[in-house]
C-alpha positions as a Python dict, from the first residue, in 0.01 Angstrom:
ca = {
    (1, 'X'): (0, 0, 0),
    (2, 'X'): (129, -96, 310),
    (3, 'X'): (-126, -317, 452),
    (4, 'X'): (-412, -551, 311),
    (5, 'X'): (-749, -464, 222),
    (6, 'X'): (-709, -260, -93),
    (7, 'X'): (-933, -421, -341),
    (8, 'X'): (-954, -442, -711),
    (9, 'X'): (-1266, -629, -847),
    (10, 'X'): (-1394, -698, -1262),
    (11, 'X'): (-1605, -924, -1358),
    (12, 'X'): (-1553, -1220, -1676),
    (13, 'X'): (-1820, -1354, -1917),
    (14, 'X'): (-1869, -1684, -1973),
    (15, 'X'): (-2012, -1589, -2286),
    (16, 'X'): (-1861, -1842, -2580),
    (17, 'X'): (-1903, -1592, -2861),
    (18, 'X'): (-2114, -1411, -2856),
    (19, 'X'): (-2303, -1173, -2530),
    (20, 'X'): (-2671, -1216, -2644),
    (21, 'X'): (-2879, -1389, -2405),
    (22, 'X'): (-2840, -1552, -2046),
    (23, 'X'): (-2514, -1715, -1888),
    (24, 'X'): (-2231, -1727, -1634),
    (25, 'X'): (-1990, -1433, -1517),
    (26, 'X'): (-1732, -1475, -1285),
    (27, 'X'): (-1643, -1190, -1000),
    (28, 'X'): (-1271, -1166, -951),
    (29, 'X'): (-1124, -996, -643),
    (30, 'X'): (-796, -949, -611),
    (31, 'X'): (-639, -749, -245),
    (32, 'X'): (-353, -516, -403),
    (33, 'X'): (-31, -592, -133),
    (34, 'X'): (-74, -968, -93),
    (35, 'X'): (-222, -1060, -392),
    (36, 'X'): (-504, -1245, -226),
    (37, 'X'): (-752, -1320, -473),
    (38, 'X'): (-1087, -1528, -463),
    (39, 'X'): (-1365, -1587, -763),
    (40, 'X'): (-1769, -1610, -724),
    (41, 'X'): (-1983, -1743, -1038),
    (42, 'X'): (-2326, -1534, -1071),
    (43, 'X'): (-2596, -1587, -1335),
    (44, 'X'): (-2598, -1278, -1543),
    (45, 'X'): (-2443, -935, -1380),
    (46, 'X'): (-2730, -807, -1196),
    (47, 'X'): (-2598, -575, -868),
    (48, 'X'): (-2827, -859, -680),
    (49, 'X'): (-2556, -1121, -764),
    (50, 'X'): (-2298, -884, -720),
    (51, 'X'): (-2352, -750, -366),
    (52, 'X'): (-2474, -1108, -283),
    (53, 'X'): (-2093, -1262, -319),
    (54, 'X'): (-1918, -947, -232),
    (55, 'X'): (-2134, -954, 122),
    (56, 'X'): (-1967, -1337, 97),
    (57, 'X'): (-1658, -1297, -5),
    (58, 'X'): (-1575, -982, 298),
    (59, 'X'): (-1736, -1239, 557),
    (60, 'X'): (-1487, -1511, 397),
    (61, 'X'): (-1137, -1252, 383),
    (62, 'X'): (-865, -1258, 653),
    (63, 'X'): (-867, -886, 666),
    (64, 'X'): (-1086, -614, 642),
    (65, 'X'): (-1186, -429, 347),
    (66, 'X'): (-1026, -91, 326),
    (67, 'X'): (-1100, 31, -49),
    (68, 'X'): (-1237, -106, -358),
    (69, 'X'): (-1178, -14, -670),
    (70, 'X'): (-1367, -158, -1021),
    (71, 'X'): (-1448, -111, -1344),
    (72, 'X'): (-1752, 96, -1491),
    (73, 'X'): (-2014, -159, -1506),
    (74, 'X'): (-2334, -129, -1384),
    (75, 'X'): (-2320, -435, -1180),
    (76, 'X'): (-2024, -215, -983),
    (77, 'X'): (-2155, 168, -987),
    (78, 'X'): (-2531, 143, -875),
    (79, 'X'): (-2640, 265, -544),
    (80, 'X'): (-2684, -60, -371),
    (81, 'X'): (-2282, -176, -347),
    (82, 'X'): (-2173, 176, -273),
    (83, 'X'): (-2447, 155, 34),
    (84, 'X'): (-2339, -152, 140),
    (85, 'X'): (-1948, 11, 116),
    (86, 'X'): (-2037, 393, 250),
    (87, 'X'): (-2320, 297, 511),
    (88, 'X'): (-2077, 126, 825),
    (89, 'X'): (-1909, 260, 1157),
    (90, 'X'): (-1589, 252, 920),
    (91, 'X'): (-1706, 314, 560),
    (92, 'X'): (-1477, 165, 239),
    (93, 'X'): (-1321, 377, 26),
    (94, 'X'): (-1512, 355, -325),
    (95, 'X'): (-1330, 445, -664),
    (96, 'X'): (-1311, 344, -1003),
    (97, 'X'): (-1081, 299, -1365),
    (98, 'X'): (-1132, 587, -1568),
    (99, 'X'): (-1319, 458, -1893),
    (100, 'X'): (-1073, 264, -2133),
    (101, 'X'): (-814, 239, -1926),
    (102, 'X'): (-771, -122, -1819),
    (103, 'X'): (-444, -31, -1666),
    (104, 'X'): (-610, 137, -1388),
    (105, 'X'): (-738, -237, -1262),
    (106, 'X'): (-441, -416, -1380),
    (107, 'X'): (-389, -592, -1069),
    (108, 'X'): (-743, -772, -1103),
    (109, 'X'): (-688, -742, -1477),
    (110, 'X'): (-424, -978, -1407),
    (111, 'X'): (-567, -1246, -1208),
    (112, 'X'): (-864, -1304, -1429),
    (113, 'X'): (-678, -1448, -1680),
    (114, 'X'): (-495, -1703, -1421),
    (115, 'X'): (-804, -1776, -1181),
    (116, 'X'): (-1112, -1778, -1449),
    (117, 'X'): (-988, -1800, -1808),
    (118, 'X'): (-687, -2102, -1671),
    (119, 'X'): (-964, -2292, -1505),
    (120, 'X'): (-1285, -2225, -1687),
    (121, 'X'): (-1121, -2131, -2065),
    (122, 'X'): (-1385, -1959, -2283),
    (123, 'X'): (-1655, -2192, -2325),
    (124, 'X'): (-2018, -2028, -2326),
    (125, 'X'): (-2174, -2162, -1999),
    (126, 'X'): (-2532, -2092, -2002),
    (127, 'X'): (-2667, -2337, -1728),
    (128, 'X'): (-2754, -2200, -1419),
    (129, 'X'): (-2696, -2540, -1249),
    (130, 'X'): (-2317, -2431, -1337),
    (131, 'X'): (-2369, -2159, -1091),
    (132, 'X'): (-2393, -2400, -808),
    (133, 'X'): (-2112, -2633, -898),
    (134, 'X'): (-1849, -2350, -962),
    (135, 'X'): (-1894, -2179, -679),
    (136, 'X'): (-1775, -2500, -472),
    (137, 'X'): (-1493, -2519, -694),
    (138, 'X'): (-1424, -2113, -622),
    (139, 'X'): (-1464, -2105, -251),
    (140, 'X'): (-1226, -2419, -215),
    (141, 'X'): (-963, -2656, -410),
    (142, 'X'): (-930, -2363, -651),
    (143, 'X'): (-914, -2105, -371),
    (144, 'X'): (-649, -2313, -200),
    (145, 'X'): (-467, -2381, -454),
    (146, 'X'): (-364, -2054, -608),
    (147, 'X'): (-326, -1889, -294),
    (148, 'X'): (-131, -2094, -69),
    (149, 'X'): (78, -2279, -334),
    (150, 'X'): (135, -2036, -644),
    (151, 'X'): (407, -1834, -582),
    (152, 'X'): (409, -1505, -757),
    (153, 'X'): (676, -1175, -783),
    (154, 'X'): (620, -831, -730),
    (155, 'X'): (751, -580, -894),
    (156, 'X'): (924, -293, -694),
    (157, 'X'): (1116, -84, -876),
    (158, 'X'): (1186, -24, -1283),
    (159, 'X'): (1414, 213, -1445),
    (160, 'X'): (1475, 334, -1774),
    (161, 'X'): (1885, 281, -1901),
    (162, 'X'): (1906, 455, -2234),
    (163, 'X'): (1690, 195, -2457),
    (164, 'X'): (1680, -24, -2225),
    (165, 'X'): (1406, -88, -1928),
    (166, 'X'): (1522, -242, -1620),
    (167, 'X'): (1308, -425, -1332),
    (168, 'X'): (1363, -532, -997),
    (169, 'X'): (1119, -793, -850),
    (170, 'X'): (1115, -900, -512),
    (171, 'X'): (1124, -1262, -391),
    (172, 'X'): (898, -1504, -463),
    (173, 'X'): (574, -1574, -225),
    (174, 'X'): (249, -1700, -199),
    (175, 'X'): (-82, -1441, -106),
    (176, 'X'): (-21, -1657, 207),
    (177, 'X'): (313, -1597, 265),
    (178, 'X'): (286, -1211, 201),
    (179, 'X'): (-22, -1174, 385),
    (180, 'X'): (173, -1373, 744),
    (181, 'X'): (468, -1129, 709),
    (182, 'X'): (172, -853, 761),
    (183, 'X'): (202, -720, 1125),
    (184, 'X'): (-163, -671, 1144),
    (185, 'X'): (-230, -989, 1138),
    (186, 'X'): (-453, -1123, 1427),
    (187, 'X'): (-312, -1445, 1625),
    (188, 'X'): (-612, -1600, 1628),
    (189, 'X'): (-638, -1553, 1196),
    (190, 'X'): (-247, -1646, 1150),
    (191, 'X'): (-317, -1982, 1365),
    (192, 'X'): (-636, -2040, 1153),
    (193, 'X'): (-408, -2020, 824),
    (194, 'X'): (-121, -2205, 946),
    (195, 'X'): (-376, -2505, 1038),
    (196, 'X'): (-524, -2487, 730),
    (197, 'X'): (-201, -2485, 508),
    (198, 'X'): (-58, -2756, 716),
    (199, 'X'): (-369, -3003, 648),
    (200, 'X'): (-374, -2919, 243),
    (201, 'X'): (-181, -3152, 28),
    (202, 'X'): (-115, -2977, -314),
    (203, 'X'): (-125, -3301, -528),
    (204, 'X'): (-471, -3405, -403),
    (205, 'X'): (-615, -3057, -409),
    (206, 'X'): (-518, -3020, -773),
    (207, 'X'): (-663, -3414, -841),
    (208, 'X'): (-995, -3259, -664),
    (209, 'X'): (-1014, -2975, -935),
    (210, 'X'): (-1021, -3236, -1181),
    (211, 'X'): (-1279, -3432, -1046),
    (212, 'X'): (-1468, -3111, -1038),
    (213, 'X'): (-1400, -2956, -1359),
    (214, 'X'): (-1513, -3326, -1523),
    (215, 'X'): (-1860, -3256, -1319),
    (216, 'X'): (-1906, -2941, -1501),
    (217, 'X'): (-1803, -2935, -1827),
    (218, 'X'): (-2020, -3213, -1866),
    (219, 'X'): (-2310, -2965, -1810),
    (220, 'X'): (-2156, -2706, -2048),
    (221, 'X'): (-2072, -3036, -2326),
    (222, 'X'): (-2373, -3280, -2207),
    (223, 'X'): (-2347, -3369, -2602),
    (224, 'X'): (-1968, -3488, -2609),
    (225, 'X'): (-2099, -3694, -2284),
    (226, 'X'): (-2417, -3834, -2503),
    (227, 'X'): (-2170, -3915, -2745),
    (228, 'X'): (-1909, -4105, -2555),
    (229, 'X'): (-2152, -4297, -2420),
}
């Protein structure tokens, strides 16, 4: 991949223990090259929620969406995303993992573990108000935060040396930093970035995500909070 725009999305339940009944899931897309990733929150997995954030999300991204690539899920394969995808002057490449093969979405695979299970651990959240609150949470501090200030290395090369496997990885960067060494990049969108990195202070976006995460797992615990007080 030489430029942006080469998506990998999967989806993670906020299920607790068990999948019975109604809660959260959490959309992760993650662009390939730059490592660009953002999270939405939907209620259930219906292709509704699904095509609702994606429509969101591509409105929200610096670049355009080239290809995307996802599991086997029905909220993924139905015929209203691959519309929205197919049906355009420039249509987006559609594709997905073979079955069992997580490896085929590792890149995604990756980030759900650092921007869902990091932030939101494996509590079962089964209030739709949640919906609401972690979308906020998503689309900014947390957003922010692991793009333009967590630093990340790619791997570019490995070779095998008798028993022994050896890896090269290139330099640390941020999505942000890979994405402004893109050539493709518009002016008018690098300008945009640059203002917004140079207003974000790090130490008071992460107290923010705090603040927020206290607001809602006191909807997923409202018992601990009846207790304490």
């Amino acid at each position: 991949m030489n430029e942006p725009g080469y998506l990998e999305a999967d989806t993670v339940a906020h299920c607790g223990v068990s999948l019975a009944g109604n809660f959260v899931w959490s959309i992760t897309y993650t662009d390939i090259l730059t490592g660009w990733t953002e999270s939405r929150a939907i209620w259930n997995k219906g292709f509704e929620g699904v095509l609702t954030q994606t429509r969101e999300l591509e409105a929200a991204l610096p670049f355009a969406i080239l290809a995307f690539d996802c599991d086997n899920g029905g909220e993924f394969l139905n015929y209203h995303l691959v519309r929205y995808f197919q049906q355009r002057k420039r249509p987006v490449t559609f594709t997905r993992s073979r079955p069992y093969h997580k490896n085929d979405n590792a890149h995604v695979e990756q980030k759900n573990w650092m921007h869902v299970r990091q932030l939101f651990g494996y509590d079962r959240f089964e209030n739709p108000e949640l919906i609401k609150l972690m979308n906020d949470l998503y689309r900014q501090e947390w957003f922010w935060f692991r793009n333009f200030f967590c630093p990340s290395m790619k791997l570019i090369h490995k070779e095998r040396i008798k028993s022994r496997l050896a890896k090269k990885y290139d330099e640390p960067a941020t999505p942000y930093q890979r994405l402004l060494k893109w050539q493709g990049l518009s002016a008018e969108k690098q300008q945009e970035l640059d203002k917004l990195h140079q207003r974000l202070d790090p130490i008071a976006v992460k107290a923010a995500i705090e603040r927020k995460l206290k607001r809602i797992f006191a909807l997923v615990h409202p018992q601990r909070l009846k207790a304490v007080s």
